[in-house]
C-alpha positions as CSV (number, residue, x, y, z in Angstrom):
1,X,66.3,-56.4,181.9
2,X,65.6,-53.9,184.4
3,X,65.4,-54.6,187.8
4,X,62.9,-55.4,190.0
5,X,61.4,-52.6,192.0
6,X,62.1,-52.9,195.8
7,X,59.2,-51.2,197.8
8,X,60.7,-51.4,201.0
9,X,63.5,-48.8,199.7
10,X,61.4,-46.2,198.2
11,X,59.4,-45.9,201.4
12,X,62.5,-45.8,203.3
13,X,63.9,-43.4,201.0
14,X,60.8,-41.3,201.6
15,X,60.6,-41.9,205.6
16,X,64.0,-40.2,206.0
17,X,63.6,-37.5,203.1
18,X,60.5,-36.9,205.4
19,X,62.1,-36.3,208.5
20,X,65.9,-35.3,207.5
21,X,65.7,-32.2,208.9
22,X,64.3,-32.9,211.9
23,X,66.8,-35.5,212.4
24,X,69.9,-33.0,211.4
25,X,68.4,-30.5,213.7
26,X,68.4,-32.7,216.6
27,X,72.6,-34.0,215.6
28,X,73.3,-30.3,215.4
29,X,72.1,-29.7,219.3
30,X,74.1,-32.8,220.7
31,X,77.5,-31.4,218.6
32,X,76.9,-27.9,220.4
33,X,77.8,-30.1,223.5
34,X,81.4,-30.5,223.8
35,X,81.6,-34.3,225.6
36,X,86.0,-33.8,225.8
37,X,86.3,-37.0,228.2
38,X,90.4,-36.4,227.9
39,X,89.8,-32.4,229.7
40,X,88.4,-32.5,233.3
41,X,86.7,-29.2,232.5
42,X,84.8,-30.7,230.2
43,X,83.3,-33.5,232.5
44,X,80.1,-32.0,233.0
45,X,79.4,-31.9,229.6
46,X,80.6,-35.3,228.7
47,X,77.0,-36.0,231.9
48,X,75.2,-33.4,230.0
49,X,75.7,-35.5,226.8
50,X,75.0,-39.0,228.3
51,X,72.2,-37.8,229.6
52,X,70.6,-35.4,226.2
53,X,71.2,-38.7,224.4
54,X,69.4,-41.1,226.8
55,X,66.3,-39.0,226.6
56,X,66.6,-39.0,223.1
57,X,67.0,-42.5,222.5
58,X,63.3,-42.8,224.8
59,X,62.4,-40.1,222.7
60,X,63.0,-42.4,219.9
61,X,60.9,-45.2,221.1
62,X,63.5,-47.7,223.2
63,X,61.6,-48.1,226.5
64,X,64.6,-48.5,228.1
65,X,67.2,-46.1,228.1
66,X,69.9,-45.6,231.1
67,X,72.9,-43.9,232.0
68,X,75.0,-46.2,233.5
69,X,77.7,-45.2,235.7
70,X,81.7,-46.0,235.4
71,X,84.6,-44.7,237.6
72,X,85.1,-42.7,235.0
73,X,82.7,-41.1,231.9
74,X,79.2,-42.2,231.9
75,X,78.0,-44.7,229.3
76,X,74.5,-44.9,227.9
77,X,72.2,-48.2,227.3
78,X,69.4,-48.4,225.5
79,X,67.4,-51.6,224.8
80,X,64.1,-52.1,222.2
81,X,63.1,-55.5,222.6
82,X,61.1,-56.9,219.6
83,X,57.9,-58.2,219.6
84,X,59.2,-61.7,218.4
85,X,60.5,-63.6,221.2
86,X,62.3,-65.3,218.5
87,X,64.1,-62.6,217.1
88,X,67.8,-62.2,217.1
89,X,69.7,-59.9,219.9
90,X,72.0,-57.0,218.4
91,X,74.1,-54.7,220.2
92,X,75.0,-51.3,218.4
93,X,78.3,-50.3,219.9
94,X,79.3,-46.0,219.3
95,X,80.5,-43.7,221.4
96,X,79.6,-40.0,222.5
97,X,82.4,-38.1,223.6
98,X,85.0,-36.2,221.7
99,X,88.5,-35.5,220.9
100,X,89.5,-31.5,222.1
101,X,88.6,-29.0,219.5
102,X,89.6,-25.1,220.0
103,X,89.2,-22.8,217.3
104,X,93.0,-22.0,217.2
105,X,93.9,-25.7,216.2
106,X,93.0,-24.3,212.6
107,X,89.0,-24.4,212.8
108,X,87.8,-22.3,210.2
109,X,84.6,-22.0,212.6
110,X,83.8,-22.8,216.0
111,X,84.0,-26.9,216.8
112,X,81.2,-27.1,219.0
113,X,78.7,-24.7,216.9
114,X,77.9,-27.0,214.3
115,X,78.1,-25.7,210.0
116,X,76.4,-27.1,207.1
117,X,78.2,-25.6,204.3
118,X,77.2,-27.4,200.8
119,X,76.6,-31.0,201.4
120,X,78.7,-31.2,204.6
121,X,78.1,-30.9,208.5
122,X,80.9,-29.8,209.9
123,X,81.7,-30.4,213.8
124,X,84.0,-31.9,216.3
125,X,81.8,-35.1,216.7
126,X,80.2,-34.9,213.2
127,X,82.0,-38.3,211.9
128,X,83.7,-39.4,215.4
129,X,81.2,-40.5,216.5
130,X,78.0,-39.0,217.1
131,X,77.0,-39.1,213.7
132,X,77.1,-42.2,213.2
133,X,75.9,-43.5,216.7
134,X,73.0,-40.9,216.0
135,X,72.1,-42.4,212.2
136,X,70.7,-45.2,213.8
137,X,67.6,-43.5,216.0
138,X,66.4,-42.4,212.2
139,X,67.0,-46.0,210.7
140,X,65.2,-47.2,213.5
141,X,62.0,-45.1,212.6
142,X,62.2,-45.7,209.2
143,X,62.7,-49.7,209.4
144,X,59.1,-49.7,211.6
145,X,57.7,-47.5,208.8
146,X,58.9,-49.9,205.4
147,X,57.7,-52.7,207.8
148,X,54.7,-51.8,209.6
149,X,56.0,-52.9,212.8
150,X,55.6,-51.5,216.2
151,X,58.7,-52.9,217.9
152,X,61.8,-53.3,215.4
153,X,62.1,-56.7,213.6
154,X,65.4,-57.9,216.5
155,X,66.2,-57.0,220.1
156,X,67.7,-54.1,219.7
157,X,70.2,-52.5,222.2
158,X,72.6,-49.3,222.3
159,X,76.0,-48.9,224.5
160,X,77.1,-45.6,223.7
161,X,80.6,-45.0,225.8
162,X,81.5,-41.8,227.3
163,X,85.9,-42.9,227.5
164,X,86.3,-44.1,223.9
165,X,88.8,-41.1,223.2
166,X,90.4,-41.1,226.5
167,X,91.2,-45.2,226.2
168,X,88.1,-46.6,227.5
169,X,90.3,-47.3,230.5
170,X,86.8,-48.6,232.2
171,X,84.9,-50.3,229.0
172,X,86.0,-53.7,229.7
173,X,84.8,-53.5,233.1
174,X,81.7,-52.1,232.5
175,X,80.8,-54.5,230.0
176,X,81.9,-57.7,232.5
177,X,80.0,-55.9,234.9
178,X,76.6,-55.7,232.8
179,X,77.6,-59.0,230.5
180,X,73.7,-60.3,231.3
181,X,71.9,-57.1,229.9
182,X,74.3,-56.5,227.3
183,X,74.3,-60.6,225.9
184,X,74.1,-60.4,222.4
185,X,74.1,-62.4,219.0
186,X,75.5,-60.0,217.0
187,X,77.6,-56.8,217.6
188,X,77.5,-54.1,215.5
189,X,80.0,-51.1,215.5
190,X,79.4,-48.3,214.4
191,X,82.9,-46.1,214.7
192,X,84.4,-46.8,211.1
193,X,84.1,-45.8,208.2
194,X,84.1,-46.9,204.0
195,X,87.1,-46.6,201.6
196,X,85.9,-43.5,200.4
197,X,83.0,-41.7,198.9
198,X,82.1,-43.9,196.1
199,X,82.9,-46.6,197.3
200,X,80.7,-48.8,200.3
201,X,82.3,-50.9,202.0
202,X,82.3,-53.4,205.0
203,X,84.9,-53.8,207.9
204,X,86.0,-57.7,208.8
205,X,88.1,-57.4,211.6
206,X,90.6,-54.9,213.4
207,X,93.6,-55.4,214.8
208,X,94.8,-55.8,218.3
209,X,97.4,-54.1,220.2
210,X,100.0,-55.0,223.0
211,X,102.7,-51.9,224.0
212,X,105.8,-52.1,226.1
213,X,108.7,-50.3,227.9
214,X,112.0,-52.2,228.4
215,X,114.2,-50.9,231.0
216,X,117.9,-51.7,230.5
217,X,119.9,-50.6,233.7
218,X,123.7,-51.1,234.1
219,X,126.4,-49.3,235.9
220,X,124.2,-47.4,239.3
221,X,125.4,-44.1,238.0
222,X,125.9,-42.3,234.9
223,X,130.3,-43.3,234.4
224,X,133.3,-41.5,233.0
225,X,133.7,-43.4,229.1
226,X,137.0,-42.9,229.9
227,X,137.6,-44.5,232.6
228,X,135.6,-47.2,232.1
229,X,134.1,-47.5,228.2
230,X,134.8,-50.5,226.6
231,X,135.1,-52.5,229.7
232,X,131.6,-52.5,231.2
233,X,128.4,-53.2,229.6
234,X,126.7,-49.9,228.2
235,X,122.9,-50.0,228.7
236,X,122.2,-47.3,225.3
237,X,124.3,-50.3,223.2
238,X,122.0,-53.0,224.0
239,X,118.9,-50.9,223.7
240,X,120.5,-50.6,219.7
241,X,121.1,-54.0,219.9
242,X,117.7,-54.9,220.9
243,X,115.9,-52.4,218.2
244,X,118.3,-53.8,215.5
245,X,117.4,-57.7,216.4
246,X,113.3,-57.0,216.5
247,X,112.9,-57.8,212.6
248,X,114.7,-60.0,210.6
249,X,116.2,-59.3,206.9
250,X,112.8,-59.8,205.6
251,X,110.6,-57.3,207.6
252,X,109.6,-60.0,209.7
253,X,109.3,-59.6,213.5
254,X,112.2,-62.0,215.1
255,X,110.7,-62.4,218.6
256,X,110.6,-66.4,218.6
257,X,107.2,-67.3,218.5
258,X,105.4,-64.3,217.7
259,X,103.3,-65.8,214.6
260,X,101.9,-69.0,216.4
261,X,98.7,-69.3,215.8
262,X,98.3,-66.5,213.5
263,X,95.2,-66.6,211.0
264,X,96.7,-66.5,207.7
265,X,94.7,-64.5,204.3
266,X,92.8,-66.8,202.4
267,X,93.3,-66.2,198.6
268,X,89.3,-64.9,198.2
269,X,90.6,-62.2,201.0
270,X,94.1,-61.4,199.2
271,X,91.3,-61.3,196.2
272,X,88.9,-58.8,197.4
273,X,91.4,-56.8,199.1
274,X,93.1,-56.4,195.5
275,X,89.3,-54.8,194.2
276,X,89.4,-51.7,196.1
277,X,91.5,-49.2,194.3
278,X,94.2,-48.2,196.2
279,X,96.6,-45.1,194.9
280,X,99.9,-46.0,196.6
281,X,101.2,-42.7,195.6
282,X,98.7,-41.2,197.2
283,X,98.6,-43.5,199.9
284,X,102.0,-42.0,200.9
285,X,101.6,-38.7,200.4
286,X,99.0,-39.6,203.9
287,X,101.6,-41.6,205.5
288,X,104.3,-38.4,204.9
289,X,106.5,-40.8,203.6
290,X,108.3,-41.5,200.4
291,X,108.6,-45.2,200.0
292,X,106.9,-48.4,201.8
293,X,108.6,-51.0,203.7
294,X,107.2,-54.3,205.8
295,X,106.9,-58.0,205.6
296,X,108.2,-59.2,202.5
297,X,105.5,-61.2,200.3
298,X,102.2,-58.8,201.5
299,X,101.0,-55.8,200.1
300,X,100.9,-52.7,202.1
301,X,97.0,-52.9,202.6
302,X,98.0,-56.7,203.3
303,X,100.6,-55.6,206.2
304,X,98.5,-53.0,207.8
305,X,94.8,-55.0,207.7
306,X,95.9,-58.9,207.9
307,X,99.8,-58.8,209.4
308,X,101.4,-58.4,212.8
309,X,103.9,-55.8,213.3
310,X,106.1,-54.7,215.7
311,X,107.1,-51.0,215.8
312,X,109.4,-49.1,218.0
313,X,107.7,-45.9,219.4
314,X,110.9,-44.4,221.0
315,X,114.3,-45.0,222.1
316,X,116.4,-42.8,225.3
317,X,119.2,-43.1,227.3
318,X,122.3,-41.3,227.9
319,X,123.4,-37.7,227.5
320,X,120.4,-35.9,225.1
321,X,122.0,-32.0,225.4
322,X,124.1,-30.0,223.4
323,X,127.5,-30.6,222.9
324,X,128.8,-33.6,224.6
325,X,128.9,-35.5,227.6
326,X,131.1,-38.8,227.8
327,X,129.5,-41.3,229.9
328,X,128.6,-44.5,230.1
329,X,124.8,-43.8,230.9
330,X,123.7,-45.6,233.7
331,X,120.2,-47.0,231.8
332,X,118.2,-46.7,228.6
333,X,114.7,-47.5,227.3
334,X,112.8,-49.0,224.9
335,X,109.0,-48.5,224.0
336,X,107.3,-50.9,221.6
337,X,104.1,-51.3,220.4
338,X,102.8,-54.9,218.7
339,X,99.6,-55.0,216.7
340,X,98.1,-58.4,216.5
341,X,96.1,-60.3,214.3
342,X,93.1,-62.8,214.7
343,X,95.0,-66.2,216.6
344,X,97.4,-64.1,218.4
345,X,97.1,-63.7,222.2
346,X,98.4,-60.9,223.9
347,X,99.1,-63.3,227.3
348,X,101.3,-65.3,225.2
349,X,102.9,-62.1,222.9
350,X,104.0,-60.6,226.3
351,X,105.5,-64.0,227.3
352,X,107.1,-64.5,224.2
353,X,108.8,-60.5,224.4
354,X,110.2,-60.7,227.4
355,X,111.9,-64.0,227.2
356,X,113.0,-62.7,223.8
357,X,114.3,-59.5,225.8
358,X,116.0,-61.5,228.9
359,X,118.4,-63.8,226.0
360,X,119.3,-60.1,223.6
361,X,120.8,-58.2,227.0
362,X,124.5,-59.4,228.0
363,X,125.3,-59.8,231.3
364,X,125.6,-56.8,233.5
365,X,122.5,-55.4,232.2
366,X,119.1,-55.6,234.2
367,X,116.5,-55.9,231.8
368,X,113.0,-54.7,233.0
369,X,109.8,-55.3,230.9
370,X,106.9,-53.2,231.4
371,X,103.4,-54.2,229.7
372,X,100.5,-51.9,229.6
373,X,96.8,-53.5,229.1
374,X,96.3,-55.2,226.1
375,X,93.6,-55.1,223.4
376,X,92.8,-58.3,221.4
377,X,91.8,-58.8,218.0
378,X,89.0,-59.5,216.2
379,X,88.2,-60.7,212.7
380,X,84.7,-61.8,211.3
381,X,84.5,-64.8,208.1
382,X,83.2,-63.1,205.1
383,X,80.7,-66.2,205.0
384,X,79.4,-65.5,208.1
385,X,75.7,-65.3,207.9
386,X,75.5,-61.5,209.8
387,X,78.3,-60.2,207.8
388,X,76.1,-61.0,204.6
389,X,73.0,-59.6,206.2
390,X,75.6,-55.9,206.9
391,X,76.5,-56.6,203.4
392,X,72.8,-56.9,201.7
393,X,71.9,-53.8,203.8
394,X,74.5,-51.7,202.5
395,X,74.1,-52.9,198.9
396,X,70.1,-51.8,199.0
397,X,71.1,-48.2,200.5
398,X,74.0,-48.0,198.3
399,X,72.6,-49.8,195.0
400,X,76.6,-50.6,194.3
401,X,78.6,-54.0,195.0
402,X,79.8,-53.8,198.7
403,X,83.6,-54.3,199.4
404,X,85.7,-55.5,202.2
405,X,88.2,-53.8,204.5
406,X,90.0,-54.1,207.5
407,X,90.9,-51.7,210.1
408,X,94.6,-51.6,211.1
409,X,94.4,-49.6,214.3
410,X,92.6,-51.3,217.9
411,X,89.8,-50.7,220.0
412,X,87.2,-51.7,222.3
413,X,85.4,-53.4,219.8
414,X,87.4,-57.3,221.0
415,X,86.2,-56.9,224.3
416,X,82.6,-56.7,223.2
417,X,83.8,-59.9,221.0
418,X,85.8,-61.3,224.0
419,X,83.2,-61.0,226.7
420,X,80.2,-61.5,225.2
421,X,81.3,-64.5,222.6
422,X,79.5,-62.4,219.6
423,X,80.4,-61.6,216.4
424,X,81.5,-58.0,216.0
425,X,80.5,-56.8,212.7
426,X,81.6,-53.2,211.4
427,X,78.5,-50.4,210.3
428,X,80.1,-46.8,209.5
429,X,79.6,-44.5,206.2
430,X,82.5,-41.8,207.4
431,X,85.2,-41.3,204.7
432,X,89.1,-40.9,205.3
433,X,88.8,-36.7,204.4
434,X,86.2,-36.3,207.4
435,X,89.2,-35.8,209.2
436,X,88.6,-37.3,212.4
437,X,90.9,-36.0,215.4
438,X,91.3,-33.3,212.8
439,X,90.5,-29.3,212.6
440,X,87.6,-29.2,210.6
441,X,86.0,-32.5,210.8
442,X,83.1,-33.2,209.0
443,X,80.2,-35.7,207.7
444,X,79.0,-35.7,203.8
445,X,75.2,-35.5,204.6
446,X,74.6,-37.8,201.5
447,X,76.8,-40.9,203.1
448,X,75.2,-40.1,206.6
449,X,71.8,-40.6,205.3
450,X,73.0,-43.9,203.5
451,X,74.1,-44.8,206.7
452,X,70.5,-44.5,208.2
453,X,69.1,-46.2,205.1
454,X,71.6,-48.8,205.7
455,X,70.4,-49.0,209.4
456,X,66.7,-49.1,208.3
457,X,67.5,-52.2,206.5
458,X,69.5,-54.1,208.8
459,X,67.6,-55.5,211.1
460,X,65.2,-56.9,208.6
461,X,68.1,-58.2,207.2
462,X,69.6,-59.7,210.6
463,X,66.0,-61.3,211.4
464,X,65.7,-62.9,208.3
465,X,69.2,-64.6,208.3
466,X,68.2,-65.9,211.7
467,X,65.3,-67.5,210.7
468,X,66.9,-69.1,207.7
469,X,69.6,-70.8,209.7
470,X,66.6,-72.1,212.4
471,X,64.8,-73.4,208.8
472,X,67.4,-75.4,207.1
473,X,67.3,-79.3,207.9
């Protein structure tokens, strides 16, 4: 039996077949501007870009469309209110500056002069994230063309950071600062990507992060090991000591109370997770590494999507020249990084390390526990009624089953969560050999335009959920 016909797709289809190169043309002249947020001579041009993409967004059709102001990188909002008072609120999250890019990091063209060569764009920005912030002012167009609408079919806003690749040391801020205009009943992010190119898929959650420094100080000078090894406390022994007590013999981080409330995998999640096909060989062949190691009873896409971890980033103290030097170093240092999982708090993670640290040191040794700012996670239900609506929108672009992923690096994406008390839902089409951060980074112009098919669909999608939760008894 053949399938039904669904109009709405083939005059989307046509809508951005229509206008695709008008819509490529206008991408190519925001790449050429190189938004570097992390290189101060770049800071006019990170302006220049907030404001090209403000005027493009009116251009567009949102009537509102501002650059707002941080101590830092300037952000861009945009806001589209529908025509249904009743209509949901959504908030697309991106970002519009860049990671460096120089020719002689092993370009094979200029970063900033954007390259189509076959089916791909290539440009510093093409995947991370302009792209796909940018696939959404064509989705818009074509969902008021399928629909007939004059306003889209939800109240539609944009926050488009300017900091995301230097830290978004001022997002939180901003956000807490503009929490009424930005109050929302969905989130949607669109800085992610699928599994790969034939295969859609849909991001639940991402992880959050909490890093530290401990400081181990002992004798108040560097001392003859002579003289005095073996009968004073050495400050490079208990930083071993500390590494060596972090996991236990089954991979498993040993701080007491590290996994309270943690949200465990359901077995549909372990399920789905299993679907996607996933090449361990080549899995670490990426990783540079020859074997795979974690928390015993989880798969490696288990430990890096659903499981805390706690890594150690680096280890000093003591003599580091040639040839050697016998002291009793004077202090040593520690730097850890934990990333968290829905349920965990960072307040009570940083707690929890540095009582753990104070009992591990033996007296003598001043123990000094350093936290940078934390970034919380987030995790969505795959039966929440948005995340089906992101699902069904993919699925008509995509005319494949949709699958499910998690991100196991952070970002801003739980403070929208945190903040505004929304769901954060995950919209990206970018595949792993894009290469973001990378020489040569690059967008498959077929996935791109799925993204802005996806987009087109979306908010239908969204509105439509809404009013079916408002109809049921």
């Amino acid at each position: 039996m053949s399938k039904p016909v669904d109009n709405a797709v083939s005059v989307v289809r046509t809508y951005i077949q229509n206008h695709r190169a008008a819509f490529l043309d206008d991408l190519m002249q925001w790449l050429r501007i190189p938004s570097v947020s992390a290189q101060p001579e770049h800071t006019a041009d990170v302006r220049r870009s907030a404001d090209w993409l403000a005027a493009r967004l009116q251009g567009t059709g949102f009537p509102t469309a501002e650059v707002w102001e941080t101590p830092g990188a300037p952000a861009v909002f945009a806001e589209w209110p529908s025509d249904d008072p009743e209509a949901p609120t959504v908030l697309v999250y991106g970002h519009h500056d860049v990671q460096p890019a120089a020719r002689e990091d092993g370009w094979d063209t200029e970063p900033f002069q954007p390259v189509v060569r076959g089916n791909r764009l290539h440009a510093r920005g093409a995947a991370d994230d302009k792209g796909q912030v940018f696939f959404h002012t064509l989705g818009v167009r074509a969902h008021l063309a399928a629909t007939g609408r004059t306003a889209p079919a939800v109240h539609l806003k944009m926050l488009v950071e300017g900091e995301e690749e230097s830290g978004s040391p001022h997002f939180r801020a901003l956000v807490e600062q503009h929490a009424d205009r930005l109050a929302a009943d969905t989130v949607i992010i669109s800085d992610t990507g699928m599994w790969d190119e034939d295969t859609p898929t849909v991001c639940t959650g991402m992880r959050g992060l909490a890093e530290c420094e401990i400081r181990l100080h002992g004798p108040t000078q560097d001392i003859h090991s002579g003289s005095f090894g073996g009968a004073v406390p050495n400050p490079a022994t208990a930083a071993a000591r500390l590494v060596a007590a972090l996991h236990d013999e089954h991979a498993r981080v040993a701080v007491p109370g590290f996994y309270d409330g943690v949200v465990e995998l359901t077995d549909r999640e372990r399920a789905l997770f299993a679907e996607l096909p996933f090449d361990e060989r080549s899995w670490l062949a990426t990783a540079r590494s020859t074997a795979t190691h974690g928390e015993a009873g989880y798969t490696t896409l288990e430990r890096i999507w659903a499981r805390p971890t706690a890594e150690v980033n680096g280890i000093g103290g003591g003599y580091q020249g040639p040839g050697s030097k016998t002291v009793v170093p004077s202090s040593a240092r520690v730097k850890l990084s934990f990333r968290l999982v829905a349920g965990q708090d960072p307040d009570h993670i940083e707690k929890a390390v540095r009582d753990w640290a104070a009992d591990q040191v033996p007296d003598g040794i001043r123990c000094e526990v350093v936290f940078g700012a934390a970034t919380r996670p987030c995790l969505t239900p795959l039966d929440h009624p948005a995340l089906q609506s992101v699902v069904r929108a993919m699925g008509r672009a995509f005319d494949k089953p949709v699958r499910f992923t998690r991100e196991g690096g952070s970002g801003p994406a739980a403070d929208l969560q945190d903040v505004l008390g929304a769901p954060v839902l995950f919209l990206g089409v970018s595949v792993p050999s894009d290469g973001w951060h990378a020489p040569n980074e690059k967008i498959e112009l077929d996935l791109l335009l799925k993204g802005v098919e996806t987009s087109a669909h979306l908010w239908g999608e969204l509105a439509g959920s809404r009013r079916e939760a408002h109809e049921k008894p």
